[in-house]
C-alpha beads as a LAMMPS data file, in Angstrom:
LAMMPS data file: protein, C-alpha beads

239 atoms
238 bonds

1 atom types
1 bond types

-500.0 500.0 xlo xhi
-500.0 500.0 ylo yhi
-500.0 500.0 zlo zhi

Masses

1 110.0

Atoms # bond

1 1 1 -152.126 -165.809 95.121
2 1 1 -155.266 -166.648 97.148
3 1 1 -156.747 -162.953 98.567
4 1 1 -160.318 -163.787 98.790
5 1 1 -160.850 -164.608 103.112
6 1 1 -163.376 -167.312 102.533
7 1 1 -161.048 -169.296 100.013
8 1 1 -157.864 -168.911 101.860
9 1 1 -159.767 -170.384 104.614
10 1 1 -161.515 -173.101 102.658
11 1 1 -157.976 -173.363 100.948
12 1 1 -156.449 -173.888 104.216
13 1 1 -159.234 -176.733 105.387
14 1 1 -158.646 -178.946 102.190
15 1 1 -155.058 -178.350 102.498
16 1 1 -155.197 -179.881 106.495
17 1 1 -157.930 -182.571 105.933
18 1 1 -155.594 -183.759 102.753
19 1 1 -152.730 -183.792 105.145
20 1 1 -154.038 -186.170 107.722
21 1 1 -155.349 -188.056 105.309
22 1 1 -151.727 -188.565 104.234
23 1 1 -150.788 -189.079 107.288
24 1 1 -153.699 -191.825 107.936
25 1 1 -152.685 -193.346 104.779
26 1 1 -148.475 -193.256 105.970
27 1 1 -149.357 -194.974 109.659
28 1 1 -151.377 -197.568 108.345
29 1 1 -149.476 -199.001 104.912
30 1 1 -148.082 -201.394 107.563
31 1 1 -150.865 -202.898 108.294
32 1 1 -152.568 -202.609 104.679
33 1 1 -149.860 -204.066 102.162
34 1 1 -149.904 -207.412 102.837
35 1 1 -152.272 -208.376 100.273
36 1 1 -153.513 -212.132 99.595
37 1 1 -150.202 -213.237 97.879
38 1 1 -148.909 -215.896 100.327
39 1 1 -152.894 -217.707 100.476
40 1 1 -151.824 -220.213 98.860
41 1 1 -148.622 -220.975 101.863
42 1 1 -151.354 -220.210 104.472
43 1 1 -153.415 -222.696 103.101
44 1 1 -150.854 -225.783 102.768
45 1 1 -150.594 -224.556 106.567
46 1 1 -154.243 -225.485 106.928
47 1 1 -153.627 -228.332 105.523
48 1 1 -150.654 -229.596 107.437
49 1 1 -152.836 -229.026 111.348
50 1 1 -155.136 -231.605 109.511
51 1 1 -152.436 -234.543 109.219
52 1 1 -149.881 -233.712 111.510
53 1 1 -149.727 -234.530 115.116
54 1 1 -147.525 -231.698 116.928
55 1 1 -146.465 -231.486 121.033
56 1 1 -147.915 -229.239 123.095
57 1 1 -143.936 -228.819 124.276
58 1 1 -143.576 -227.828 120.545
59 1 1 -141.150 -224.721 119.123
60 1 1 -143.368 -222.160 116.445
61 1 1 -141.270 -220.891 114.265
62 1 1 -142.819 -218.185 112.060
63 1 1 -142.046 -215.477 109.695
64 1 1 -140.328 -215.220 106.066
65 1 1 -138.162 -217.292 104.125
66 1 1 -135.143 -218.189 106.142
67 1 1 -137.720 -219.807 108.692
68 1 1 -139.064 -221.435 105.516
69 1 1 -135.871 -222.488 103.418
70 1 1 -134.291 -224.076 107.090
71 1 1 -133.832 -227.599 106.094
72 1 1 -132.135 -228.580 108.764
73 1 1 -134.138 -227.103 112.062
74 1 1 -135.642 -230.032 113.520
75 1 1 -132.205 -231.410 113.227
76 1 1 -130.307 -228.144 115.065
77 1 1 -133.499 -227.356 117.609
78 1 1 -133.251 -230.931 119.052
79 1 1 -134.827 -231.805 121.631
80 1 1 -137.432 -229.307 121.155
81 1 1 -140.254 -230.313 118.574
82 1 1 -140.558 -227.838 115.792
83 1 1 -143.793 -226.343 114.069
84 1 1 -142.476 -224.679 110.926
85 1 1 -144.366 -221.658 109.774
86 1 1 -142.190 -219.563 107.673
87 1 1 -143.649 -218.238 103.805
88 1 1 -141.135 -217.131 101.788
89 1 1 -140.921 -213.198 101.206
90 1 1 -143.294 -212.321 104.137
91 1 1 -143.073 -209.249 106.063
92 1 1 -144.155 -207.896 109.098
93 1 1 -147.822 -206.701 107.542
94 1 1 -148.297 -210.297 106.096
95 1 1 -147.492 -211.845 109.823
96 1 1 -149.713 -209.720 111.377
97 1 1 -152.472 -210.804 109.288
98 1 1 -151.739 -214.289 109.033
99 1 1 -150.846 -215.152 112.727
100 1 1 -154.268 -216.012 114.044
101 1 1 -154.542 -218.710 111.137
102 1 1 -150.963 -219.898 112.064
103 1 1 -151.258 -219.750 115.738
104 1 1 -153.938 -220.409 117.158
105 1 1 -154.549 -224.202 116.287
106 1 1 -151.807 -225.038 118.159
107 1 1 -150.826 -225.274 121.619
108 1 1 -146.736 -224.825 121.951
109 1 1 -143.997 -223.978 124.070
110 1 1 -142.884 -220.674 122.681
111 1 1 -142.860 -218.553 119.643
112 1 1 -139.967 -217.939 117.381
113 1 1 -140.561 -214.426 114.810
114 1 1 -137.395 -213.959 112.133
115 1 1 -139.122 -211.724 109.632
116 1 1 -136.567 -210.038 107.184
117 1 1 -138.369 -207.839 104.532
118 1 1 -139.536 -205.070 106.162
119 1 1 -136.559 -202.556 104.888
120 1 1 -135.086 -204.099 101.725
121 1 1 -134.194 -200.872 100.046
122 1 1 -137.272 -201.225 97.630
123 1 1 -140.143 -198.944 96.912
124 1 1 -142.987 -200.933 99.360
125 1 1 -140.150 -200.757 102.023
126 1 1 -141.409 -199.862 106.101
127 1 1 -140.347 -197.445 108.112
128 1 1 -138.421 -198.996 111.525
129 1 1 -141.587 -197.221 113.427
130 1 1 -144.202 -199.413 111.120
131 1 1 -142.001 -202.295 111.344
132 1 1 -142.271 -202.207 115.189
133 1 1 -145.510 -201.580 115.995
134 1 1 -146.511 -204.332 113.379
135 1 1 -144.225 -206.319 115.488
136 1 1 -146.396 -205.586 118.659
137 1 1 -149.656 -205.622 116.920
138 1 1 -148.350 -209.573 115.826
139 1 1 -147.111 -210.208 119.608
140 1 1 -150.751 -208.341 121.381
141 1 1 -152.495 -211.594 118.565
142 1 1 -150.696 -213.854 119.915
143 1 1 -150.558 -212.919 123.646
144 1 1 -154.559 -212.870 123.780
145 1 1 -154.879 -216.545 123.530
146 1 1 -151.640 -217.140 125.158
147 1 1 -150.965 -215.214 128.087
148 1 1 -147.295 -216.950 129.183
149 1 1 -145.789 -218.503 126.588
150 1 1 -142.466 -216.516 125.626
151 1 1 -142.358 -215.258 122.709
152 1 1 -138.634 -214.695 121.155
153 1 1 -137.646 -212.304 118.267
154 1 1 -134.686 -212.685 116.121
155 1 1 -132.419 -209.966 114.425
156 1 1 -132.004 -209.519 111.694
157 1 1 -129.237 -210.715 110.106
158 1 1 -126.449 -208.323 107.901
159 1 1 -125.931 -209.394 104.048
160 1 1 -124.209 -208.467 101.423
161 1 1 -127.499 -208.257 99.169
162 1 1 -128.827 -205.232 101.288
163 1 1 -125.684 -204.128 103.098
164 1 1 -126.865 -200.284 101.689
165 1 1 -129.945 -200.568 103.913
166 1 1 -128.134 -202.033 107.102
167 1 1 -127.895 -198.756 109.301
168 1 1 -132.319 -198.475 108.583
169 1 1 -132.450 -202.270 109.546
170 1 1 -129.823 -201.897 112.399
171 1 1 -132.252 -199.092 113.666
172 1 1 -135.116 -201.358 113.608
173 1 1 -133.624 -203.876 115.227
174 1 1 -132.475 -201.911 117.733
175 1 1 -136.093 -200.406 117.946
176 1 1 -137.429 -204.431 118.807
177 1 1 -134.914 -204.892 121.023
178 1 1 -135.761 -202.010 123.119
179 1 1 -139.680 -203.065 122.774
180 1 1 -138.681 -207.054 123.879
181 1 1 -137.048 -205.362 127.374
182 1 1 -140.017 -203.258 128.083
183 1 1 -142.989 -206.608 128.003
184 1 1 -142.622 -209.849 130.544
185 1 1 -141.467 -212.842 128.420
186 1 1 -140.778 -211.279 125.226
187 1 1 -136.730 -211.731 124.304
188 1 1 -135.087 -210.606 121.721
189 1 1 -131.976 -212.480 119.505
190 1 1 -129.293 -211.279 118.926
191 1 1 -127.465 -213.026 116.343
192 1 1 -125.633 -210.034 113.793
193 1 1 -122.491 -209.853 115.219
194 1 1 -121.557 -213.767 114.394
195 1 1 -122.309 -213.061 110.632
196 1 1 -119.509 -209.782 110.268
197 1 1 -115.806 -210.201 110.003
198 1 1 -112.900 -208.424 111.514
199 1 1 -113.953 -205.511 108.986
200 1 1 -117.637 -205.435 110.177
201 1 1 -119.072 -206.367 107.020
202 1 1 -121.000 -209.142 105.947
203 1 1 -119.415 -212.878 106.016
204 1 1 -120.253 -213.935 102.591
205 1 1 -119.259 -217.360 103.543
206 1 1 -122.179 -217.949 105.012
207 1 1 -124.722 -217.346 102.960
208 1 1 -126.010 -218.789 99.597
209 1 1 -124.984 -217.097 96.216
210 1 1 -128.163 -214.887 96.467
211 1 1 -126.241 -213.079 99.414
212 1 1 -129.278 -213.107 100.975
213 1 1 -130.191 -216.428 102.501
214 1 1 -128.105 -218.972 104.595
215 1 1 -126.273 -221.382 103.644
216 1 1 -125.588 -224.997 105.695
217 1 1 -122.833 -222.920 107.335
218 1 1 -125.138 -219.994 108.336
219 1 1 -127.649 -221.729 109.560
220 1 1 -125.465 -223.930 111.679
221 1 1 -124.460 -220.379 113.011
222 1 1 -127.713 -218.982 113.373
223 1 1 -129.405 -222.432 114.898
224 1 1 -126.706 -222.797 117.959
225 1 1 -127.567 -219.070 119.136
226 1 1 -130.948 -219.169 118.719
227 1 1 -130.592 -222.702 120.309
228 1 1 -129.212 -221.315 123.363
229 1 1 -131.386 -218.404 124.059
230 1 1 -134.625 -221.240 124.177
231 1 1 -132.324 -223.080 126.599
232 1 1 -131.101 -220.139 128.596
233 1 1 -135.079 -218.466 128.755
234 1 1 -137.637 -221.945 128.943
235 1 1 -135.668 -223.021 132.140
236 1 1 -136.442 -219.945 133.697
237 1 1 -139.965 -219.668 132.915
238 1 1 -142.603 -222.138 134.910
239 1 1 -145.979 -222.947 133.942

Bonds

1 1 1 2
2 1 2 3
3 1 3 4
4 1 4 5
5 1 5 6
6 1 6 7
7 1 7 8
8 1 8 9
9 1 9 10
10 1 10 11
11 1 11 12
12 1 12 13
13 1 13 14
14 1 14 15
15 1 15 16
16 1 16 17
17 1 17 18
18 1 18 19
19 1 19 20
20 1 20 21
21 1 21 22
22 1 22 23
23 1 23 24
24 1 24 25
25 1 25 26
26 1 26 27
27 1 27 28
28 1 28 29
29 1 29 30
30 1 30 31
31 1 31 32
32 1 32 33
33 1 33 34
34 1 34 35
35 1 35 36
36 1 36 37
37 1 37 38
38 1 38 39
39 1 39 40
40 1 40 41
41 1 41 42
42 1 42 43
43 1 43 44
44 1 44 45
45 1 45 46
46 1 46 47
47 1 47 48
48 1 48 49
49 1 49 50
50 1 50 51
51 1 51 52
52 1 52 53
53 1 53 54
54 1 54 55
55 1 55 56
56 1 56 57
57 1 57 58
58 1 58 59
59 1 59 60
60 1 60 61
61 1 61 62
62 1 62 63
63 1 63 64
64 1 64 65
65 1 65 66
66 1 66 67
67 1 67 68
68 1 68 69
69 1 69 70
70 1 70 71
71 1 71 72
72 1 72 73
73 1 73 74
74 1 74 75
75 1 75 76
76 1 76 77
77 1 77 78
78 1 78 79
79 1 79 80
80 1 80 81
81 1 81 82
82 1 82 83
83 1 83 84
84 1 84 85
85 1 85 86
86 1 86 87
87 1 87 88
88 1 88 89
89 1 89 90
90 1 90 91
91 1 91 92
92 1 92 93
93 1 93 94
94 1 94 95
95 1 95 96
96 1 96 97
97 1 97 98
98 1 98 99
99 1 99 100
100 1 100 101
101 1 101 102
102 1 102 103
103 1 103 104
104 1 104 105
105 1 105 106
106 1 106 107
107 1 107 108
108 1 108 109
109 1 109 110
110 1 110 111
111 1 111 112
112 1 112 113
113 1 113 114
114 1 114 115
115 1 115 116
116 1 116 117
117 1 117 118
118 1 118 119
119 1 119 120
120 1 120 121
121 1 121 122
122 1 122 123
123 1 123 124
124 1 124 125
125 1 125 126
126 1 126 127
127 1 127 128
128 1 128 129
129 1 129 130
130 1 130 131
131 1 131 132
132 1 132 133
133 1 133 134
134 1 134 135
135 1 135 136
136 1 136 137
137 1 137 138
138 1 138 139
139 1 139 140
140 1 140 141
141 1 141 142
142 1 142 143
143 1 143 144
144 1 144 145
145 1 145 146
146 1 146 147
147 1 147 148
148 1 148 149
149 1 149 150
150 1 150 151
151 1 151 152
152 1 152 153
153 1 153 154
154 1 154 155
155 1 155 156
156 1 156 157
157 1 157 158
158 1 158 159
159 1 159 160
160 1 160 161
161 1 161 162
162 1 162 163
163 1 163 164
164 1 164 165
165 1 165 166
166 1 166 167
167 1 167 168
168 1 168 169
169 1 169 170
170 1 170 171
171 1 171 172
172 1 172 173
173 1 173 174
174 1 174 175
175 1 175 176
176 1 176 177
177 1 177 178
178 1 178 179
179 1 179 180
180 1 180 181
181 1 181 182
182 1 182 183
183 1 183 184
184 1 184 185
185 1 185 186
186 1 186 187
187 1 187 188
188 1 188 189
189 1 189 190
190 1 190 191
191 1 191 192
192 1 192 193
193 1 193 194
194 1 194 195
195 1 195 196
196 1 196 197
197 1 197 198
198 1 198 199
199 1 199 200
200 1 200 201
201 1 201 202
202 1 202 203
203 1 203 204
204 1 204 205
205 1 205 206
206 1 206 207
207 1 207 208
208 1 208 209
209 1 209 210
210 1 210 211
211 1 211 212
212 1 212 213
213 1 213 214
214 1 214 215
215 1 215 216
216 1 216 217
217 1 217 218
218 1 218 219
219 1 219 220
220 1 220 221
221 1 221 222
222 1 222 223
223 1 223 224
224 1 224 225
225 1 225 226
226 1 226 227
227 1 227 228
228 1 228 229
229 1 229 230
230 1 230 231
231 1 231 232
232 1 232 233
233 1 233 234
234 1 234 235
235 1 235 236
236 1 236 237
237 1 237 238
238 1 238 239
């Protein structure tokens, strides 16, 4: 037991200072964890904006690997062209870093964000409040070189694979969703209820035997209401 005045108070100082340090530490892993593992998928990026020719009218699609693995998008986003952005296991921290280098040589249409490892139910996992403000650090990137092109966010869909962490990722979502209604031409997706059954769990069916990404099925799913939300929001917005 600490009786001496002056150490009790020095005690208590350390103890406080190594508390918000903790705290520090806690806020910012969102924005620190991202590392340099997906360089080598930001620079085939680089790459790409040297030999390909995209629209101005163009669709960016960004974020992990179900944006990545879609085969079939330019196919299911017709008419609108597509740029294709997605690097497989990315999360929120590595989209925040990365989106200058995949945004701003283009000029587009709008932005699409599906970003699905933020709360897998492993140890580097986010909490829904670093998830979302990595979410609007990503969206205040891209909003200060384009001030009115919409920028749409997709939910996260349920699977079997991480069905034990679905009331944390329902939470974020539903954090996102609440963010998208509060800023002018920022939508959210909704697109979770299509992948449960009558039971409310996840529609294996639909996804590949990972139980994590789509299959031809889901994506067909997943393309025709993200489809319709571009349709439903571009019409209403002028330039």
């Amino acid at each position: 037991m600490i009786k001496n005045p002056i150490r009790l108070k020095n005690f208590r100082t350390v103890l406080f200072v190594s508390l918000l340090l903790f705290a520090a530490c806690t806020a910012s892993k969102a924005q620190t964890n991202a590392g340099n593992k997906w360089e080598g998928e930001i620079a085939a990026f680089d790459k790409l904006n040297q030999t390909e020719k995209y629209s101005e009218q163009s669709i960016l699609f960004t974020g992990s690997s179900s944006i990545r693995l879609w085969s079939t998008i330019k196919e299911e986003m017709a008419p609108y062209p597509i740029i294709q952005r997605g690097f497989g296991g990315s999360n929120s921290p590595a989209v925040l870093q990365y989106i200058r280098q995949i945004a701003y040589p283009h000029q587009f249409r709008a932005v699409v964000i599906f970003i699905g490892n933020d709360i897998t139910g492993s140890s580097d996992d986010l909490t829904t409040e670093q998830s979302t403000e990595n979410y609007r650090g990503i969206v205040k990137i891209i909003r200060a070189k384009y001030k009115k092109q919409p920028v749409f966010i997709v939910e996260v869909t349920p699977c079997q694979s991480r069905w034990k962490k679905w009331p944390e990722i329902q939470q974020n979502n539903a954090n996102l969703k609440a963010m998208c209604k509060k800023e002018k031409n920022l939508y959210f997706i909704e697109t979770a209820q299509s992948f449960l059954n009558e039971k409310s769990e996840p529609r294996n069916e639909l996804f590949r035997d990972d139980h994590l990404h789509l299959n031809r099925e889901g994506y067909k799913i997943w393309g025709a209401l993200i489809k319709s939300q571009l349709d439903l929001k571009l019409k209403a917005v002028s330039y």
